[in-house]
Residue, then its C-alpha position, 0 to 999 in steps of 0.5 A: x584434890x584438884x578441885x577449888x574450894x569456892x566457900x565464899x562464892x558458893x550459893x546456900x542452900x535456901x531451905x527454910x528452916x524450923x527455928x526460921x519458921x517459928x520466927x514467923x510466930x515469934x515477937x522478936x521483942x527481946x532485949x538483954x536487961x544484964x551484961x552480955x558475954x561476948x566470947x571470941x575463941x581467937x586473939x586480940x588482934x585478929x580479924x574475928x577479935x576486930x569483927x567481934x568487937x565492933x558488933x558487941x559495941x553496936x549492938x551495945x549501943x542499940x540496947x544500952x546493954x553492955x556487951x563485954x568480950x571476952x578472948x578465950x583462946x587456948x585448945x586450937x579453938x576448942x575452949x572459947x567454942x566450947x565456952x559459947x556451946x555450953x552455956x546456958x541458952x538464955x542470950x547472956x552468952x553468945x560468941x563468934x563461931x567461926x568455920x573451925x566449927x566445921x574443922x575441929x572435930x574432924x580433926x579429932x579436937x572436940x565433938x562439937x560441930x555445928x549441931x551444937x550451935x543457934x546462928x544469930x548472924x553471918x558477921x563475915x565470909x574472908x578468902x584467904x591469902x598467901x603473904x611473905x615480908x616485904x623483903x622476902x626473895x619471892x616475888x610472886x606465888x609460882x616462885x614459892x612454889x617452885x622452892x617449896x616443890x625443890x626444897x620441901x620442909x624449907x619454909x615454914x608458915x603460919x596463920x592460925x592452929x594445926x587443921x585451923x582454916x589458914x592450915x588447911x588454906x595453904x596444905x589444900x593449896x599445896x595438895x591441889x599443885x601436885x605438893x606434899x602438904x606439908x611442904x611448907x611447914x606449919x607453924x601454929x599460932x593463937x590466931x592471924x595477928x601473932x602471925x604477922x607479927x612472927x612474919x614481920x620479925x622473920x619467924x616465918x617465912x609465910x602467912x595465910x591469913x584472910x588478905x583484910x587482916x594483912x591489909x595495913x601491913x600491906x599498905x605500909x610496906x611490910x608485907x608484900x601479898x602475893x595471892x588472894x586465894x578467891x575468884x573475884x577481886x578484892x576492892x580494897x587490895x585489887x592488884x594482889x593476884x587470884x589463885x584462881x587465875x595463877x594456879x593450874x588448880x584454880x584452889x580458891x578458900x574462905x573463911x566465915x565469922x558467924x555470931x551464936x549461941x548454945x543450941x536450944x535458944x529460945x526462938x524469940x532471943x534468937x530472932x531479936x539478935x538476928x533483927x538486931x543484927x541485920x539491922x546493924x550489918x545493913x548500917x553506914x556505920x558496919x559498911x565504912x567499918x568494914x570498908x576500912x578493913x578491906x572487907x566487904x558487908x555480908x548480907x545472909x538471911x538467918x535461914x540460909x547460914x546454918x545450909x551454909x555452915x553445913x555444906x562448908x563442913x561437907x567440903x572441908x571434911x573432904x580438904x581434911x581428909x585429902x591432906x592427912x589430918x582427918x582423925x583416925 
């Protein structure tokens, strides 16, 4: 599969959907009166943890209602999603879904998918990267291929679960070069953050991660980035090289965060978070966060996420199926 992936360049379709037209109708004059349950399927340390946990304490802040995360990692994501699916609809559970939503039952992990989720919020859309440590013999991305494609099964990566987005980042990218996928071979982790720390210590010999969750140890010296896996520069790291231009493939892919809940909220809890939300996201506070992460501020109305999330799921069914890892 030669084709990029461009999830972060890619236009949502803009169809009006029912649970935005019953927003017109709606009050949007909910506010949580009890704790609310925060779940983040993924590490402390990461940038869905980081993300999270800046939006429960902003949204906290707005309502005066405290917001407590919670991390329920475990199942390749399957256990904190399920957590956010199952719980009952009334705005006291919410949580970051993120696009293994749209890998996880591809993969055969769990029958859930985005159908089973209300959208409140698109929190952030982050392209992948290809980093190695500071003192790693390859200098740039052509060179780790060429040994990959000399040596296969030599090195070893990681970023996130077998089939997570960061797998499936660095086998779509070693399939769309004429490379086995598994030329590199995948080390599971909890998330980016146990990942860089494996890099850092030598575990690995490569991470793909979002570029913004390397950016400090890309700063410090630790970690040398050797490709951002988009078509557009990152601000903040604007020298790191894009897959789209070094590769003959142009393969490009992106990662989202989105904040939900169970499907069937009720359309007035619904829209007060997404009014919240904006609200927030459209802050000097959101921006110099995000600004500070090597990110930048993503703005998507409520209506355009789930199009978005659908036709994400579309195109990484097909990365999945190309690389062998679809569920018989």
């Amino acid at each position: 599969m030669r084709s990029a992936l461009k999830l972060a360049a890619t236009t949502a379709l803009v169809t009006l959907s029912a649970g935005a037209a019953l927003a017109q109708d709606a009050a949007c004059d909910w506010k949580p009166e009890r704790a609310v349950t925060y779940i983040v399927p993924w590490g402390a340390g990461g940038g869905t943890d980081a993300n999270s946990r800046m939006l429960a304490s902003m949204l906290e802040a707005k309502w005066g209602t405290p917001f407590n995360v919670v991390n329920r990692t475990g199942g390749n994501g399957v256990t904190g999603h399920s957590a956010i699916v199952n719980a009952d609809p009334d705005g006291y559970t919410i949580g970051a879904v993120t696009v293994e939503i749209d890998t996880m039952h591809w993969i055969g992990l769990t029958d859930i998918t985005y159908k089973d989720v209300t959208f409140l919020g698109m929190v952030d859309i982050v392209p992948a990267s290809v980093l190695v440590k500071a003192d790693s013999e390859f200098q740039d991305l052509q060179s780790l291929l060429d040994h990959a494609r000399e040596n296969p099964g030599d090195l070893t990566a990681s970023g996130t679960s077998l089939g997570g987005i960061w797998h499936l980042a660095l086998a779509g990218m070693l399939n769309a070069e004429g490379l086995p996928p598994d030329a590199i071979r995948w080390i599971p982790s909890q998330g980016a953050a146990p990942a860089l720390q494996e890099l850092i210590a030598g575990g690995v010999d490569v991470a793909t991660p979002a570029l913004s969750e390397g950016k400090g140890l890309i700063e410090s010296g630790d970690v040398r980035a050797l490709a951002y896996m988009h078509d557009s520069a990152n601000s903040a790291l604007p020298d790191v090289p894009l897959t789209s231009e070094t590769l003959d493939s142009g393969w490009t892919l992106a990662a989202f965060i989105t904040a939900g809940g169970p499907a069937g909220m009720d359309e007035n809890i619904a829209c007060s978070y997404s009014k919240a939300m904006e609200e927030i996201f459209a802050s000097d506070e959101w921006a110099e966060f995000k600004k500070n992460r090597g990110a930048d501020v993503v703005q998507m109305p409520r209506d355009e996420i789930e199009p978005f999330v659908a036709k994400t799921d579309e195109d990484l069914g097909a990365v999945i199926k190309a690389v062998g890892l679809a569920a018989q």
